[in-house]
C-alpha positions as CSV (number, residue, x, y, z in Angstrom):
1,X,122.2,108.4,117.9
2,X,120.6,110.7,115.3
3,X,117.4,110.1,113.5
4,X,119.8,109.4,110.3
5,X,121.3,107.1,112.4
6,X,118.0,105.9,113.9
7,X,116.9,105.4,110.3
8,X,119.9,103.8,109.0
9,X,120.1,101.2,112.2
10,X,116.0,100.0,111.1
11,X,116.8,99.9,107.3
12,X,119.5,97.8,107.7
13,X,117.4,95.2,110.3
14,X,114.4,95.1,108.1
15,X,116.8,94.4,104.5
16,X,118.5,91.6,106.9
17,X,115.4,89.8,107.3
18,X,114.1,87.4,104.1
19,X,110.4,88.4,104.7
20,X,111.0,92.6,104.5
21,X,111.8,94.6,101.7
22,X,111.9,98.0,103.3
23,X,112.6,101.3,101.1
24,X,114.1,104.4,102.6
25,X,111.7,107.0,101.5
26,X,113.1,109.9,103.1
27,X,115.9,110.6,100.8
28,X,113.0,110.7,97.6
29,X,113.4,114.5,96.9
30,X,117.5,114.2,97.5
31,X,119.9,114.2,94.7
32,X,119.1,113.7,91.1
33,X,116.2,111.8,91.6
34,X,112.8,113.6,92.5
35,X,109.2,112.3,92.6
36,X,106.9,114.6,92.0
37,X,104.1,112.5,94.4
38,X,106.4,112.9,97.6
39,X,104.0,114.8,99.9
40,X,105.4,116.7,103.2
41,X,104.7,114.1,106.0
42,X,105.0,110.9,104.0
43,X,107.1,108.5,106.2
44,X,110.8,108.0,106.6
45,X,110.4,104.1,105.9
46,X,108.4,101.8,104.1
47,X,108.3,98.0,104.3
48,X,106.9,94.9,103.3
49,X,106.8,92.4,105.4
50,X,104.5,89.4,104.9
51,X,102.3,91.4,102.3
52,X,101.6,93.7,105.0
53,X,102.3,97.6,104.3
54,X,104.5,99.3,107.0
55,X,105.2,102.6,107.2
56,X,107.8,103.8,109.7
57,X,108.4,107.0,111.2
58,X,111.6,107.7,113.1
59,X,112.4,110.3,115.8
60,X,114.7,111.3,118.5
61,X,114.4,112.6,122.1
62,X,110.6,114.7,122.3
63,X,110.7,115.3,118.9
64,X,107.2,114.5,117.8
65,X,105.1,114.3,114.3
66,X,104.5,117.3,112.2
67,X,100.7,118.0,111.0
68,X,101.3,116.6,107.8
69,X,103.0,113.1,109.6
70,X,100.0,112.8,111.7
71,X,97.7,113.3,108.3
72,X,99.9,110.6,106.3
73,X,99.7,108.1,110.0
74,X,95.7,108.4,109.3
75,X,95.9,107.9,105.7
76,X,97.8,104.4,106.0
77,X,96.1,103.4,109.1
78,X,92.9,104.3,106.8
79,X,93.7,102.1,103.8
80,X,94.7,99.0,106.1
81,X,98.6,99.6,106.6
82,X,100.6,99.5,110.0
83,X,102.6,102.8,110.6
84,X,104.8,102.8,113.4
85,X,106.5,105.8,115.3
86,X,109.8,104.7,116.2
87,X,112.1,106.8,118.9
88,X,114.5,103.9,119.3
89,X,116.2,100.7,117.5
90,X,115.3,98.3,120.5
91,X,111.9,99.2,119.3
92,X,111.5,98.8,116.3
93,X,113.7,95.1,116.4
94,X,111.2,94.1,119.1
95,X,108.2,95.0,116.5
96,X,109.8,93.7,113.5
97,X,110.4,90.6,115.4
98,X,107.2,90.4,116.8
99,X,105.3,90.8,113.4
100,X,107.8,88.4,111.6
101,X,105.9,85.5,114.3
102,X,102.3,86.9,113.8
């Protein structure tokens, strides 16, 4: 598995559940659509779940956060959201789940 893949795989789970409306952000500067607010490090994955901000970022194998990842983790974790760094799908299910019961 890929991070696409990886990404994919914890986009679908979140839009399954009723209570999460996630939003693949890392596709924002692809294609014919660009925002002009997309910052490098912003995560690949946002959700709501609950009311409760979630950003998620995913990676494979020992590939870690860039400086700019690390500067958008303190920024959410600053202003009250959740941001989780996700290397596989088993974990991210287990802390979707987990959230979803409080």
């Amino acid at each position: 598995m890929n991070e696409n893949d990886l990404r994919n795989a914890c986009y679908d789970y979140a839009d399954s559940l009723p209570m999460c409306k996630p939003i693949d952000t890392s596709t924002l500067n692809r294609g014919q659509r660009k925002f002009k607010r997309k910052k490098p490090g912003v995560a690949d994955l946002h959700i709501c779940a609950i009311g409760m901000f979630i950003a998620v970022e995913t990676k494979i194998g020992k590939n870690g956060q860039s400086v700019g990842q690390k500067e958008y983790q303190l920024e959410v974790e600053g202003a009250g959201g959740s941001y989780w760094l996700i290397y596989d799908f088993d974990d991210f299910k287990r802390r979707i789940d987990n959230f979803k019961r409080g």
